[in-house]
Kinemage of the C-alpha trace (Angstrom):
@kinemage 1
@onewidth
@group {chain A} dominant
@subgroup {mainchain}
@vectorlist {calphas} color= white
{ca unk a 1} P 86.208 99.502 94.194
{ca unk a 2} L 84.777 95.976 95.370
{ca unk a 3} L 83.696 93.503 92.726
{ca unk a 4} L 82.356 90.759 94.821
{ca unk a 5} L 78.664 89.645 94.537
{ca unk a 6} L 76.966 90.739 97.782
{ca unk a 7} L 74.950 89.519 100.108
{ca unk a 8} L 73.042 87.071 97.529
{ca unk a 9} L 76.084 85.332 96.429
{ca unk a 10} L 76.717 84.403 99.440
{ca unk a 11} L 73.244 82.512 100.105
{ca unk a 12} L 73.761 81.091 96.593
{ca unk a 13} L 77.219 79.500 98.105
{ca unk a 14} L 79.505 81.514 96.071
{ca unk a 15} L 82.606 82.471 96.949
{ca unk a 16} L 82.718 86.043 97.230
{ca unk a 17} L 86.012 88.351 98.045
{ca unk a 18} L 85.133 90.822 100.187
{ca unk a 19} L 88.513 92.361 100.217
{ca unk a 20} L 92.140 91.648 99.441
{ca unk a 21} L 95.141 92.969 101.724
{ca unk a 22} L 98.012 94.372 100.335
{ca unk a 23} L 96.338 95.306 96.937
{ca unk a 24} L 99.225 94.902 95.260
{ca unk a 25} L 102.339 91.953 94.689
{ca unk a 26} L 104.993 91.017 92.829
{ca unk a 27} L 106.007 87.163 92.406
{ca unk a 28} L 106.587 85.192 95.214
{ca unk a 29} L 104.642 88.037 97.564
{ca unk a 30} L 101.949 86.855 99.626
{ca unk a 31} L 97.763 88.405 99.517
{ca unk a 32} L 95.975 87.821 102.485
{ca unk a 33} L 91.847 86.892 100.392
{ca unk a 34} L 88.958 88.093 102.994
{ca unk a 35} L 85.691 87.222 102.133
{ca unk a 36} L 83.267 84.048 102.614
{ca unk a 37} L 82.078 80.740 100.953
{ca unk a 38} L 85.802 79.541 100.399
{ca unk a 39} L 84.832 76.229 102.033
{ca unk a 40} L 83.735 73.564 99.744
{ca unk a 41} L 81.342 70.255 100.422
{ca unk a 42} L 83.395 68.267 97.730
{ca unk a 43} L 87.085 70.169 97.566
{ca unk a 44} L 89.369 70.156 100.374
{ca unk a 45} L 91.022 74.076 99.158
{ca unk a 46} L 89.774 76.096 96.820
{ca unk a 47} L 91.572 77.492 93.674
{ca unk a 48} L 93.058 81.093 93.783
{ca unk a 49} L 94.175 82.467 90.072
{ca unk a 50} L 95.947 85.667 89.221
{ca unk a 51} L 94.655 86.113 85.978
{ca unk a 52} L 95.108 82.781 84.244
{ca unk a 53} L 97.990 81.595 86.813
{ca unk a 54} L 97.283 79.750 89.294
{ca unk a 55} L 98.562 80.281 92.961
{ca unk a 56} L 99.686 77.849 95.805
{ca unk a 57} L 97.787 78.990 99.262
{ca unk a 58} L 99.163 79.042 102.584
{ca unk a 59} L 96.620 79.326 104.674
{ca unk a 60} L 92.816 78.358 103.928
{ca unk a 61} L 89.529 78.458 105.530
{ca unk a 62} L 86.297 79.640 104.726
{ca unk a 63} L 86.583 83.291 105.221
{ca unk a 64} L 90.073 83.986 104.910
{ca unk a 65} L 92.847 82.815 102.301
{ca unk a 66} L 96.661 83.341 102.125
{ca unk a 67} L 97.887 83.102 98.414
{ca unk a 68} L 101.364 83.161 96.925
{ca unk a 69} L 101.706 85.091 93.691
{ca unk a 70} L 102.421 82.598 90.880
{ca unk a 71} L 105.600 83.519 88.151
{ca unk a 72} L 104.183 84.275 85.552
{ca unk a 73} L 100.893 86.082 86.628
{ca unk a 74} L 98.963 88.374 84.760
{ca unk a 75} L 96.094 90.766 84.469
{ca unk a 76} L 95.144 92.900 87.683
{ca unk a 77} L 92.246 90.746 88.895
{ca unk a 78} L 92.407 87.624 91.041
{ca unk a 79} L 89.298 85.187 91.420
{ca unk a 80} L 88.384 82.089 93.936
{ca unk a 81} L 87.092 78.818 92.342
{ca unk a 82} L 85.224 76.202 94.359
{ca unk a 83} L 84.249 73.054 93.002
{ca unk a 84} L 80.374 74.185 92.739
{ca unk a 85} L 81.078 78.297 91.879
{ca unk a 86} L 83.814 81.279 91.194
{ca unk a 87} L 83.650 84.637 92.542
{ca unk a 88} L 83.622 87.601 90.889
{ca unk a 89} L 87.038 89.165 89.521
{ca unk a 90} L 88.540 91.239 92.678
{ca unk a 91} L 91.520 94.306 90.996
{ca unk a 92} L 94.421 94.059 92.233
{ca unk a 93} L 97.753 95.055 91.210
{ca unk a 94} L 100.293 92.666 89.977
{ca unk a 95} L 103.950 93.376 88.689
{ca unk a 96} L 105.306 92.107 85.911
{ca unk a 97} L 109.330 90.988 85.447
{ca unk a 98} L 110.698 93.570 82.852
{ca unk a 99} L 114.428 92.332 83.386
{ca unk a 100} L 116.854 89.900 85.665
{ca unk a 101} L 120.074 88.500 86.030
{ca unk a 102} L 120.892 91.991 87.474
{ca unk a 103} L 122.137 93.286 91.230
{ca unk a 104} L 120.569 96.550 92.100
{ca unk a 105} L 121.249 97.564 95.654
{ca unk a 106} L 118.780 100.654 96.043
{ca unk a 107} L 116.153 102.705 94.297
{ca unk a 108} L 116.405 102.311 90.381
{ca unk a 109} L 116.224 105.781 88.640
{ca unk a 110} L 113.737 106.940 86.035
{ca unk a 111} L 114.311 109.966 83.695
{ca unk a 112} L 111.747 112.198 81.793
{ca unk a 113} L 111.223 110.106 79.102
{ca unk a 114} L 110.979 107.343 81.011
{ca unk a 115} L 113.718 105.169 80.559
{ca unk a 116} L 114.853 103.051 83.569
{ca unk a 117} L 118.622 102.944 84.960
{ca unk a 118} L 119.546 99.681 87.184
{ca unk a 119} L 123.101 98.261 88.048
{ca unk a 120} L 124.743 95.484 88.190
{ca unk a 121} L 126.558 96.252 91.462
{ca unk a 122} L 129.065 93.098 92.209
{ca unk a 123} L 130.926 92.137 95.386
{ca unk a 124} L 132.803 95.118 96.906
{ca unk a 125} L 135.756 95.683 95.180
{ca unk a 126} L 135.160 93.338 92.164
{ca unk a 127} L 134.638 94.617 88.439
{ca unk a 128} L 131.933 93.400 86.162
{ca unk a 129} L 131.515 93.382 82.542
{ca unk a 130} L 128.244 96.028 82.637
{ca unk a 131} L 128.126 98.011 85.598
{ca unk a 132} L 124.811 99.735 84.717
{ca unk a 133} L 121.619 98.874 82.080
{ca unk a 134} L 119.158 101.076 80.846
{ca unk a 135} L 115.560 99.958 80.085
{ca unk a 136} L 113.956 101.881 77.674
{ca unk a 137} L 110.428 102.948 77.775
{ca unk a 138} L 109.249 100.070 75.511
{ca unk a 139} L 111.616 97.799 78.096
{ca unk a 140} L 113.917 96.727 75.811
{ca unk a 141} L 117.409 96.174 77.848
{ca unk a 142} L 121.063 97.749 76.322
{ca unk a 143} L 124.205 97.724 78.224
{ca unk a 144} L 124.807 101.547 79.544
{ca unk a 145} L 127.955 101.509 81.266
{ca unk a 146} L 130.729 99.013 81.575
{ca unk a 147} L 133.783 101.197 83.300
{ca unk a 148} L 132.429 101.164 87.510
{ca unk a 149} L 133.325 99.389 90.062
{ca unk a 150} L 130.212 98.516 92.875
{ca unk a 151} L 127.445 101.153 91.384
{ca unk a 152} L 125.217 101.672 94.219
{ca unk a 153} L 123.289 105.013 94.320
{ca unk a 154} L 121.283 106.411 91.010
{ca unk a 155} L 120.309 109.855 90.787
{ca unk a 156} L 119.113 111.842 87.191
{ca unk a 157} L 119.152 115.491 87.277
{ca unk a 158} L 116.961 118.073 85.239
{ca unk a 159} L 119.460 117.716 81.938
{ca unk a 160} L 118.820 114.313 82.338
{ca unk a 161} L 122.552 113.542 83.704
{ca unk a 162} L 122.306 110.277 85.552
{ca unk a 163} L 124.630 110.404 88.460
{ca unk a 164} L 126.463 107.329 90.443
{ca unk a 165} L 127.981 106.859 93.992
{ca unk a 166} L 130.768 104.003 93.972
{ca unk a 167} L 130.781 102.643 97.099
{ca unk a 168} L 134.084 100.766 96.086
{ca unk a 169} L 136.463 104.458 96.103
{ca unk a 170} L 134.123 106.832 97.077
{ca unk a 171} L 133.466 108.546 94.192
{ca unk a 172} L 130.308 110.183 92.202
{ca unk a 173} L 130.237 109.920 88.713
{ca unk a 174} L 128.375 111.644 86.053
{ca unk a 175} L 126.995 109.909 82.843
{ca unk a 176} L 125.518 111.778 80.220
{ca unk a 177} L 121.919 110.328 78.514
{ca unk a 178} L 124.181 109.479 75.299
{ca unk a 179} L 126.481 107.020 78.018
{ca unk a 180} L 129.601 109.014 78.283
{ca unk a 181} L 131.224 108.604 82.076
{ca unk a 182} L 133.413 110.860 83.989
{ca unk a 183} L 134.519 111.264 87.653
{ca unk a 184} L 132.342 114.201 88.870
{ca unk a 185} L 133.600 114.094 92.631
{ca unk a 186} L 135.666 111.791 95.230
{ca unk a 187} L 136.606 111.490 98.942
{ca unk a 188} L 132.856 110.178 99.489
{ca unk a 189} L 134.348 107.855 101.628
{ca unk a 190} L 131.739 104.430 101.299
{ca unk a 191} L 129.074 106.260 99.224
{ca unk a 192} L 125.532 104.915 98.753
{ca unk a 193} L 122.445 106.444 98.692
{ca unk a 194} L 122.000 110.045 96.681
{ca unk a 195} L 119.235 112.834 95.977
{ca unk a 196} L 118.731 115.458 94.313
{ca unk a 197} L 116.787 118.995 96.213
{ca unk a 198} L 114.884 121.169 94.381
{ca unk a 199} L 118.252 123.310 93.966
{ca unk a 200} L 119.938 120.259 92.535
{ca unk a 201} L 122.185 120.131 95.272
{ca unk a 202} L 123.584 116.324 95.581
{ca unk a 203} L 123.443 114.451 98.712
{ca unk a 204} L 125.340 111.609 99.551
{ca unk a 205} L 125.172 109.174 102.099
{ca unk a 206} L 128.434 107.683 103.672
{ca unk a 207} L 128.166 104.252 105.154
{ca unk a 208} L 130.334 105.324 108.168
{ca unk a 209} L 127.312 108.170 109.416
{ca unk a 210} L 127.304 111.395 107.283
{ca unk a 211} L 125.681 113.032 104.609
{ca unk a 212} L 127.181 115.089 102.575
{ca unk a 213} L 125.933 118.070 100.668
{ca unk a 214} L 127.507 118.620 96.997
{ca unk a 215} L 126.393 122.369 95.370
{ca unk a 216} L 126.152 122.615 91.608
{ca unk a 217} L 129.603 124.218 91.860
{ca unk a 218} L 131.034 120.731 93.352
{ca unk a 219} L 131.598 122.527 96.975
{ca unk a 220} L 131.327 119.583 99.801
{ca unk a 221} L 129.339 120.406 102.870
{ca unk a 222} L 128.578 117.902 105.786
{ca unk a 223} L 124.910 118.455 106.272
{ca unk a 224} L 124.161 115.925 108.529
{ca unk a 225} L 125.533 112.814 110.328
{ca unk a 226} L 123.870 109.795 111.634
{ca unk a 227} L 124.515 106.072 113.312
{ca unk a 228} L 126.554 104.310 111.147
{ca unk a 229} L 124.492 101.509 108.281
{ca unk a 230} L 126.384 98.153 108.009
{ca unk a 231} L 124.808 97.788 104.179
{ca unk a 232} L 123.539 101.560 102.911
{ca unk a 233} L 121.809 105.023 103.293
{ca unk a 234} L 118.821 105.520 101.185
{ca unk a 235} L 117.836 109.328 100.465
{ca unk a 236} L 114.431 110.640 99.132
{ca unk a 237} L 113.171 114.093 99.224
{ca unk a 238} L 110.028 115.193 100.509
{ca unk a 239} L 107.776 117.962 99.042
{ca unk a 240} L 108.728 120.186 101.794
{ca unk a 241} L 112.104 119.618 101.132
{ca unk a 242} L 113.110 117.565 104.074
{ca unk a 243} L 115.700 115.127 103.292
{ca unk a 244} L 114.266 111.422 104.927
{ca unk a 245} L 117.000 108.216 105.056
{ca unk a 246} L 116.994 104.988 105.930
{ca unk a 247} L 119.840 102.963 107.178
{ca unk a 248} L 119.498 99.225 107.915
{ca unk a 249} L 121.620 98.270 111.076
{ca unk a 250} L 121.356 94.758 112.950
{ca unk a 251} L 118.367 95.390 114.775
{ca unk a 252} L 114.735 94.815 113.197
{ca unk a 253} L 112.880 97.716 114.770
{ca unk a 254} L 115.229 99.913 112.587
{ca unk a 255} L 114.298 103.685 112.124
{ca unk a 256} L 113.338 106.155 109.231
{ca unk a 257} L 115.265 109.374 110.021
{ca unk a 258} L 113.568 113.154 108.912
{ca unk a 259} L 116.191 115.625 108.508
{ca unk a 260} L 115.408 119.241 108.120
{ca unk a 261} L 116.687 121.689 105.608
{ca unk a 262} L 118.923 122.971 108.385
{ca unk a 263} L 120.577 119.501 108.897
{ca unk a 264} L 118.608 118.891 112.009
{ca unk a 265} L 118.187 115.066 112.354
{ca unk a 266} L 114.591 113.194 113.854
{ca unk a 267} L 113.232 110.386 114.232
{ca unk a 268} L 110.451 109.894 111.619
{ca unk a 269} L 109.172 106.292 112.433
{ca unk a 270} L 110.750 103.524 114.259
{ca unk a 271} L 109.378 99.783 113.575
{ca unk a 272} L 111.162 98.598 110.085
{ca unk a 273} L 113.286 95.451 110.039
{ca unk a 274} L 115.756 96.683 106.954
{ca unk a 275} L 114.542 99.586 106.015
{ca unk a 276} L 116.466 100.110 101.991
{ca unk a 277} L 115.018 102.036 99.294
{ca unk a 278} L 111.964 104.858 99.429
{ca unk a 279} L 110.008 107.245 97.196
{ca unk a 280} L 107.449 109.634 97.955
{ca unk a 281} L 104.166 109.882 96.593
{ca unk a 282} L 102.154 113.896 95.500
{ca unk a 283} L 100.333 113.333 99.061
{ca unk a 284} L 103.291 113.000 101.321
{ca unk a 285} L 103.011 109.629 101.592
{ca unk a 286} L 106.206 107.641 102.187
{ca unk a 287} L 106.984 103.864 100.592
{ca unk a 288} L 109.662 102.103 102.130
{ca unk a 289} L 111.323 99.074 101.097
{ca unk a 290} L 111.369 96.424 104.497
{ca unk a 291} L 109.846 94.095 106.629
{ca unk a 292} L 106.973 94.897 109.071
{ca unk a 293} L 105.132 92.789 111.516
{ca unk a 294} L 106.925 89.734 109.767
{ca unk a 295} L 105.771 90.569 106.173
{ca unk a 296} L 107.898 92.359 103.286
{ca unk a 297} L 107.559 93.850 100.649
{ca unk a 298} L 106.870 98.115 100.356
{ca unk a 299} L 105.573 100.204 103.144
{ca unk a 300} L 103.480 102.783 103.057
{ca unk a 301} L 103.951 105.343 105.687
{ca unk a 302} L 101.775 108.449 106.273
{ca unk a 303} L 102.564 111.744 107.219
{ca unk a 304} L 101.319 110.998 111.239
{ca unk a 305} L 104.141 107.818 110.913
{ca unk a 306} L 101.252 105.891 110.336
{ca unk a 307} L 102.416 102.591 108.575
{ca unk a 308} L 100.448 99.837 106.062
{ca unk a 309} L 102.111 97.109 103.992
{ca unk a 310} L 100.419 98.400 100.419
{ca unk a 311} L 102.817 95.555 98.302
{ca unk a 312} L 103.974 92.434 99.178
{ca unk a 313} L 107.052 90.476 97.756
{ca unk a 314} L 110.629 89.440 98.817
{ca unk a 315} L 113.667 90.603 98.389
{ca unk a 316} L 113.001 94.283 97.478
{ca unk a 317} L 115.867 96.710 97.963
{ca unk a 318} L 114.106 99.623 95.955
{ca unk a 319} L 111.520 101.535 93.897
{ca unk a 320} L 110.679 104.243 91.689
{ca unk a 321} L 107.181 106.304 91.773
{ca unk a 322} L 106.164 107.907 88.755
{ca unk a 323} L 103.723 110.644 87.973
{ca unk a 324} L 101.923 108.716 85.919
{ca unk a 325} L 101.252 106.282 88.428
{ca unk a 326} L 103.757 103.536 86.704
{ca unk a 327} L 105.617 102.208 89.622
{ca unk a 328} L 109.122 100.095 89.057
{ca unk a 329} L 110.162 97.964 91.696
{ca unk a 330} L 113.721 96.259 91.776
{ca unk a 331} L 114.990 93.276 93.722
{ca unk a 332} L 118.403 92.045 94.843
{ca unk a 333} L 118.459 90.668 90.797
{ca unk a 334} L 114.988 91.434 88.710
{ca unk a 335} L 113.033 94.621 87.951
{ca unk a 336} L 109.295 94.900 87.857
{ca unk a 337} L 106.491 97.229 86.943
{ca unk a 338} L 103.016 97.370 87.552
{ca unk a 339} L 100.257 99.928 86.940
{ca unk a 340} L 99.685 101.221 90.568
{ca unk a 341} L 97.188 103.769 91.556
{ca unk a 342} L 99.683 106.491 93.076
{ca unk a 343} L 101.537 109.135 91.432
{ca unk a 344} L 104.972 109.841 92.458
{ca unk a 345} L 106.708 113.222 92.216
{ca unk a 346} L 108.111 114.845 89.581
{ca unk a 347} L 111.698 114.417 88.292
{ca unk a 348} L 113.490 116.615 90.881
{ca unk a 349} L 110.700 118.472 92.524
């Protein structure tokens, strides 16, 4: 929904936004502000605020603004203030830091009752003193487990299990919701990303090109195998039940793979620069963690590979969608969430 001022605003000499692209940041991302009037007789730039923050610009002329989120931002609006006038309030969506000092390396996991999972991963092969936090609903942030080495995929299953690849040894553990650890599986050789099907089969993705396929009964399958990733696979479901990865390589025209339920492997969309964590949304819709056209942040790509940057914001390496259209976004060392009009799946299918 627009909020500017039409057509008579703009004779009055009031800025007025006609439309903001992406709709949605965290700190540090860039908004591109269309619209007209930004020009001033007596100021050389106009003022851009996120709520009550205000933002430095990159780029600014009279129809068209470039504005870094501020730290600190708040509120879902953002407003342009010339010396003389200030537009109407324009929505858009802004996250909000819930914790830092952290190093997740792929999608954060959410269970039913909505508390958040994150790890600290480390350097390969190093220990740290909390290898995973949990974020309760309310975001308060406790120490959850302190025994892996280099915690790298996250994966909750219908009990509410949350389940972790080590890419250190290869191995999948599985911690109850009360924080009890044990080795579920090894020989994983350098395991990242992992998914649950609708079956709650496991799938794990091996640095060196396959994906495994784990049954309930802990019987290994290869189910697929792909060009090797020099940093991780990222797995997400789709409705259907194809299984879609991403693997960043060197290049940056990197690909989304599609991979049937018969372990048939295509090419879904070509045209990231590293491609890392993705979700689905109830439409179909994928989100993708990368760069495209020289912008990052999350990308929304539709079912006919059609792609849009919908958030903008640096160093993003994952996200969670949620049904309730709560959206948590992690970085190489914060989390975020923001209110975000699209509702993810449910918890397993």
């Amino acid at each position: 929904m627009k909020l500017g001022l039409g057509g008579a605003a703009e004779k009055n000499g009031n800025p007025r936004i006609e439309r903001v692209a992406p709709t949605a940041a965290i700190p540090g991302g860039e908004i591109t502000i269309h619209g007209s009037g930004f020009v001033s007789r007596t100021q050389a730039r106009p003022l851009v605020r996120f709520g009550d923050a205000e933002a430095s610009l990159a780029l600014s002329s009279g129809k068209r603004l470039i504005a870094r989120v501020p730290d600190g931002a708040t509120g879902g609006i953002v407003r342009v203030t010339t010396a003389e006038h200030e537009s109407q309030p324009y929505p858009v969506a802004i996250g909000l830091q819930i914790a830092d000092n952290l190093h997740p390396v792929g999608n954060p996991a959410v269970d039913a009752l909505g508390n958040i999972y994150v790890t600290f991963s480390g350097p390969r092969g190093q220990r740290v003193p909390v290898s995973l936090y949990k974020v309760t609903a309310n975001y308060s942030i406790k120490p959850f487990v302190t025994s892996l080495i280099n915690p790298t995929g996250l994966a909750v299953d219908k009990a509410g299990n949350l389940f972790v690849s080590c890419r250190h040894d290869g191995t999948i553990h599985r911690i109850t919701p009360d924080g009890r650890s044990e080795e579920w599986i090894e020989g994983m050789g350098v395991a990242t990303g992992i998914a649950f099907d609708k079956e709650e089969n496991l799938y794990v993705g091996d640095r060196s090109g396959t994906i495994f396929k784990i049954s309930r009964s802990r019987e290994i399958f290869v189910f697929a195998t792909l060009e090797p990733s020099f940093a991780a696979y990222h797995l997400a479901f789709h409705p259907s039940g194809d299984l879609y990865v991403t693997g960043p390589t060197t290049s940056s025209f990197d690909r989304v793979y599609r991979v049937t339920q018969g372990g048939e492997v295509k090419s879904f969309y070509r045209g990231l620069g590293r491609p890392q964590g993705l979700a689905f949304d109830r439409d179909g819709n994928l989100y993708v963690a990368g760069c495209h056209a020289g912008h990052r942040g999350i990308v929304r790509i539709t079912p006919q590979a059609q792609p849009e940057m919908v958030l903008s914001g640096s160093g993003i390496v994952g996200l969670a969608l949620q049904p309730s259209g709560r959206a948590i976004v992690a970085t190489t060392n914060a989390l975020f969430t923001l209110d975000w009009d699209i509702r993810g799946l449910p918890l397993i299918g």
